[in-house]
Structures are given as C-alpha cells and as structure tokens.
C-alpha positions as CSV (number, residue, x, y, z in Angstrom):
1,X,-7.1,-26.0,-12.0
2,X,-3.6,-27.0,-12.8
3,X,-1.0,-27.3,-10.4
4,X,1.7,-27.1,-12.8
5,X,2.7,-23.3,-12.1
6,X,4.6,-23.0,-8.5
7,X,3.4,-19.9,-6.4
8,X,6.0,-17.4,-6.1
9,X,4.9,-16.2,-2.7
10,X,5.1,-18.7,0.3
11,X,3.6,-18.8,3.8
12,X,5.2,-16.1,5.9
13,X,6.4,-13.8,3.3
14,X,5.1,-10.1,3.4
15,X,2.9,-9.7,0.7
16,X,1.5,-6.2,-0.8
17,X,-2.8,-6.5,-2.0
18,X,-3.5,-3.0,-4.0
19,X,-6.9,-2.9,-2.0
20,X,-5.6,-3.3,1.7
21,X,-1.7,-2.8,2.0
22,X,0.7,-4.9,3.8
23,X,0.0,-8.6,5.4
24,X,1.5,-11.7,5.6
25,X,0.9,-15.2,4.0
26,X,-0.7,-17.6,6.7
27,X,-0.9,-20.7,4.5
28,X,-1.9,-22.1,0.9
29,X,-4.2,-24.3,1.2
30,X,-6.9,-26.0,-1.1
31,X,-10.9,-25.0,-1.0
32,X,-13.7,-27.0,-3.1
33,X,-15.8,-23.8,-3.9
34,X,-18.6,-24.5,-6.5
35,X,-17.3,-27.8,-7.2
36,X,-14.3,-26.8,-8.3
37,X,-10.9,-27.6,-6.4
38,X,-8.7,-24.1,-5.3
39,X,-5.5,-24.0,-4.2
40,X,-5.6,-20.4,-2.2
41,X,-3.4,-18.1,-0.1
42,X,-4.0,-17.2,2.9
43,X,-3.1,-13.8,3.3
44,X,-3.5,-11.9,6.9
45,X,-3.3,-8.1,7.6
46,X,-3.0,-7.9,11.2
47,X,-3.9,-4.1,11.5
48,X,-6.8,-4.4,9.9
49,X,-7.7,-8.1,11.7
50,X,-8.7,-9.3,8.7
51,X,-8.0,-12.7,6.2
52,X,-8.1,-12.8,2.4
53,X,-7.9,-15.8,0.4
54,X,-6.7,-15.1,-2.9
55,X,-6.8,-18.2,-5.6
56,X,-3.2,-18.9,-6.7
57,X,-3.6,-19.1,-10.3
58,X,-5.4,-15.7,-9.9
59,X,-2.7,-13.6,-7.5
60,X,-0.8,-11.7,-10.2
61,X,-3.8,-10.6,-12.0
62,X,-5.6,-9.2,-8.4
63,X,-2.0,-7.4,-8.3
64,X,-0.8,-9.2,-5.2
65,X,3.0,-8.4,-5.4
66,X,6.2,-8.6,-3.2
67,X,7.1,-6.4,-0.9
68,X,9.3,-3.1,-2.9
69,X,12.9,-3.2,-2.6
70,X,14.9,-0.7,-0.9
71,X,15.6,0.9,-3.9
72,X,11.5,2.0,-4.5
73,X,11.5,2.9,-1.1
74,X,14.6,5.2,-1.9
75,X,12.7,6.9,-4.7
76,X,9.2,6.8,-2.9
77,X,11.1,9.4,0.0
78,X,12.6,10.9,-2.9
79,X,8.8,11.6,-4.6
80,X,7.8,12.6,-0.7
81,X,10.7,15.7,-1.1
82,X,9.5,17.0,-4.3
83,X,7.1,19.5,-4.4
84,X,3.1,18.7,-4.8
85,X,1.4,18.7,-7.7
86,X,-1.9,20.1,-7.4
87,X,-4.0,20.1,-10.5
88,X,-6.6,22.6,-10.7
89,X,-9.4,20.3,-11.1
90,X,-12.7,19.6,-9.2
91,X,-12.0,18.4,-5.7
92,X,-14.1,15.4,-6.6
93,X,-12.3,14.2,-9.6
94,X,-8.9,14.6,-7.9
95,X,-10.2,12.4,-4.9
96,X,-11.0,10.0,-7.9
97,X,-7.7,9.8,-8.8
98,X,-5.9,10.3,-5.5
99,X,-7.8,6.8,-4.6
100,X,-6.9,4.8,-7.3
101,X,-3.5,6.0,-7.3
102,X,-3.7,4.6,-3.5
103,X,-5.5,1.0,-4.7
104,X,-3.1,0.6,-7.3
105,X,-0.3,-0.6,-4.8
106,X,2.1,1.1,-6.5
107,X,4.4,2.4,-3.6
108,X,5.5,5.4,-5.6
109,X,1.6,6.8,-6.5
110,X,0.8,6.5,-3.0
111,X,4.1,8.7,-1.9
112,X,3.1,11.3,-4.9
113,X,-0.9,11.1,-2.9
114,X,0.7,11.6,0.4
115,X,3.2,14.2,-0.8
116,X,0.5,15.8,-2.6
117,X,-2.4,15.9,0.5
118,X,0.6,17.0,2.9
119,X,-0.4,19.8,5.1
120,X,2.5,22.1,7.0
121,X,1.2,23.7,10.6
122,X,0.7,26.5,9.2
123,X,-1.1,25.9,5.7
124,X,-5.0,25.8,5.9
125,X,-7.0,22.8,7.3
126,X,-7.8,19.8,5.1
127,X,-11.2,18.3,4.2
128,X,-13.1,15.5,6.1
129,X,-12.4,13.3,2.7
130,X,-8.7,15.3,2.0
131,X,-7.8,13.8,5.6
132,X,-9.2,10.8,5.3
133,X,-7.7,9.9,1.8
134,X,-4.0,11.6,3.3
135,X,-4.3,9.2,6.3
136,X,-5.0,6.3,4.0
137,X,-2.1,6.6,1.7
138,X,0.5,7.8,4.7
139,X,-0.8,4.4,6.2
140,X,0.0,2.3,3.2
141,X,3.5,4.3,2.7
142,X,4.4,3.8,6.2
143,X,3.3,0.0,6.7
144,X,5.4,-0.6,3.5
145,X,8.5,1.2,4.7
146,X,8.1,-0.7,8.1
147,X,7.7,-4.5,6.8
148,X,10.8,-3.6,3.9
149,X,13.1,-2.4,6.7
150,X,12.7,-4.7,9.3
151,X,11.5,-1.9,11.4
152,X,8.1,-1.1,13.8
153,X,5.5,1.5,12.0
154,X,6.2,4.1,14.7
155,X,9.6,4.5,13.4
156,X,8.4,3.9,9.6
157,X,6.3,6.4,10.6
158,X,9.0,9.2,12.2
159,X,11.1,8.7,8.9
160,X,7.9,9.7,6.4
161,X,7.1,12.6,8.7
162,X,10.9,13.6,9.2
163,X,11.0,13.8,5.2
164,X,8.1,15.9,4.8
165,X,8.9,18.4,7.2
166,X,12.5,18.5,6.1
167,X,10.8,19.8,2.4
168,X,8.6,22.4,4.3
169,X,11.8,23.8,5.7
C-alpha cells in the first residue's frame, strides 16, 4: 500500500458511513492483516457503541464522506416540506428502495424517505417495517443535522419534527 495519497479525513472530524450514519474519527493507525500492512481509520459511532476501521486507500469508494454543509441541510428541510411521493407500487419493493435510499448516505434521499414515511396524528397507523424504516432515516437525518450545527440531537430532533408538522398544517 502506498502512502503517497494524504487522508482527507483526520482524527476527530465527524465523519458520515452510508451504512451507520454519523461518528467520529478515533485515530489512523496501521494493521498487518494477511500480511499485508494497512493504514486504517478509526471511526466511532457512539450511539450505536460501535468501532469501524475502514482502510484509507479504500474510504471514498465505501462512501465514507464529510459531514454536509449547511447548505444540504437547507435543502434536506426544504425536501422534508414538500409533499410525499408515494408510488403505487408493492409495499415490498418500495421498502427496497426506501432502504437503499437510507444506506446511500445521501442526506437529501434519506429527508425524501422520512418525508415520504411521515405520519400526521390523525392519518392511519404505520407498519411494523414502515416504522422501523421511518425511525431509521429520521435517525440518520437528525444525527446529521445535530453534528453539522454544533447542536444536541434532541434539538436536531425538535427542528425535523417542527418542519413536518409545519407542512401538515
């Protein structure tokens, strides 16, 4: 492995993984795995208590990405506003797609999933797996919004919900 390509992620930057959210660069350091010398990053998501170690050389390819700026944010509560889109399709294909739009990392998919799987009061209860996908991405969404503004995930949190009720109104 070469070391001539500088990591453009350091240790305690916020970090985005398309499979598990939000967590924060513990360290690089360097493994021998199969005989082979890596130089990995050390990437913790505290919510979750779990470590990934992700090879440097490989980050950008496994979609590991910087945090959005506050302009993506902007237009993710701007997708949250709109109205949802929902195709007329099988419940199980849309899940499909509602779940990779969510492992994709991309903020804005996972605002048009949560916008999407939104349920007023007083519209009809959601599925076990409708929940459970809806409780994912408002996770991601809100645990993005949080570690961009500097702010806890309760209020990340309150802003999200305060922008989908203000479109049911």
């Amino acid at each position: 492995m070469s070391k001539s390509k500088t990591p453009e992620f350091r240790p305690d930057d916020y970090v985005v993984y398309p499979a598990h959210g939000v967590g924060q660069i513990v360290s690089i350091e360097e493994q021998e795995i199969a005989g082979l010398k890596l130089e990995l990053f050390v990437i913790s998501f505290e919510k979750d208590k779990m470590t990934l170690r992700v090879p440097t050389n490989k980050a950008t390819e496994a979609g590991l990405r910087s945090l959005s700026t506050p302009d993506v944010i902007s237009q993710a509560m701007a997708t949250l506003k709109g109205k949802a889109k929902v195709k007329r399709a099988m419940w199980s294909r849309r899940a499909q797609e509602y779940e990779q739009k969510i492992n994709s990392g991309d903020l804005i998919s996972i605002a048009e999933v949560v916008r999407d799987l939104h349920r007023a009061d007083d519209q009809r209860e959601q599925s076990y797996s409708e929940r459970q996908l809806y409780e994912a991405a408002l996770e991601r969404l809100t645990r993005e919004v949080a570690a961009v503004t500097g702010g806890d995930e309760v209020a990340a949190a309150k802003k999200v919900d305060d922008v989908l009720t203000s479109r049911a109104a």
